[in-house]
C-alpha positions as CSV (number, residue, x, y, z in Angstrom):
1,X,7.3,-3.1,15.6
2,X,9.3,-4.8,12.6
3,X,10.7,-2.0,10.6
4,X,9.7,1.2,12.4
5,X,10.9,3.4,9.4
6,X,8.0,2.0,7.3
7,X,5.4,1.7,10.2
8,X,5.8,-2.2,9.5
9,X,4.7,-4.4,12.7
10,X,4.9,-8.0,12.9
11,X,1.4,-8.8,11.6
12,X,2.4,-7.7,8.7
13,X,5.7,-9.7,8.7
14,X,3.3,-12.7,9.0
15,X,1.4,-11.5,6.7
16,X,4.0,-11.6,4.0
17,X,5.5,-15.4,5.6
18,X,1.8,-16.5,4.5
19,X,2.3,-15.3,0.8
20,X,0.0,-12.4,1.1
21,X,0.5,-8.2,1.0
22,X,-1.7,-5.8,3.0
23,X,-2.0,-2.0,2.5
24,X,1.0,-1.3,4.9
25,X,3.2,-3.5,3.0
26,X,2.0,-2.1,-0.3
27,X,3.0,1.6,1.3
28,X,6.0,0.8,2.0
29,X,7.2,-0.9,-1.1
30,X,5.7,2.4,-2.2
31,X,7.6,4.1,0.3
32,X,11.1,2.7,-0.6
33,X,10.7,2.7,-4.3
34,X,9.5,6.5,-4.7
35,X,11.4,8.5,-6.8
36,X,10.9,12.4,-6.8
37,X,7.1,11.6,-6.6
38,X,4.6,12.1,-4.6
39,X,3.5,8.7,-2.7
40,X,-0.5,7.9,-3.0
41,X,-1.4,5.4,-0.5
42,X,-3.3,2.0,-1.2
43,X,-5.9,4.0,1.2
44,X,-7.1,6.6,-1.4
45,X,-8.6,5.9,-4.7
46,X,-9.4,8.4,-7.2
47,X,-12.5,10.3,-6.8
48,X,-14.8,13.1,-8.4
49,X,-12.6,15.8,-6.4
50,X,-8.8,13.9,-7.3
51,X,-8.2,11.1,-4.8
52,X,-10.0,10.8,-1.4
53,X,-9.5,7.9,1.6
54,X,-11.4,5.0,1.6
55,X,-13.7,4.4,4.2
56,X,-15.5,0.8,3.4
57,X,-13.9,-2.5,2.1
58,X,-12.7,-2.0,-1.3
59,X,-11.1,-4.4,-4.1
60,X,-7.2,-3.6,-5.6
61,X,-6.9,-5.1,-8.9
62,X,-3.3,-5.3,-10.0
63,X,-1.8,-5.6,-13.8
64,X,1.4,-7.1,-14.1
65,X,1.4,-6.0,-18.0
66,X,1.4,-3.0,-19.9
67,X,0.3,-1.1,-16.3
């Protein structure tokens, strides 16, 4: 375990050392910067019903601008 409080393990501390971000690192960025709101993980997208888990391989597209 790296950061227990975050559910962080050392694969993902190599993860990050290799320039890359995972789902668990995403949560936890989530985790730390969440502010009176509730935290959606990278694991749910939205859905016809409001947001549901993800259960095959999916694609994150992220906008640094105007996001």
């Amino acid at each position: 375990m790296w950061i227990r409080e975050l559910d962080l393990y050392l694969t993902d501390l190599h993860t990050v050392r290799q320039g890359w971000l995972n789902d668990c690192v995403i949560d936890a960025v989530n985790k730390l910067s969440q502010i009176g709101v509730e935290l959606q993980s990278t694991l749910m997208a939205q859905a016809n019903s409001g947001f549901d888990a993800q259960t095959a391989d999916t694609v994150m597209v992220l906008h640094a601008r105007q996001h």
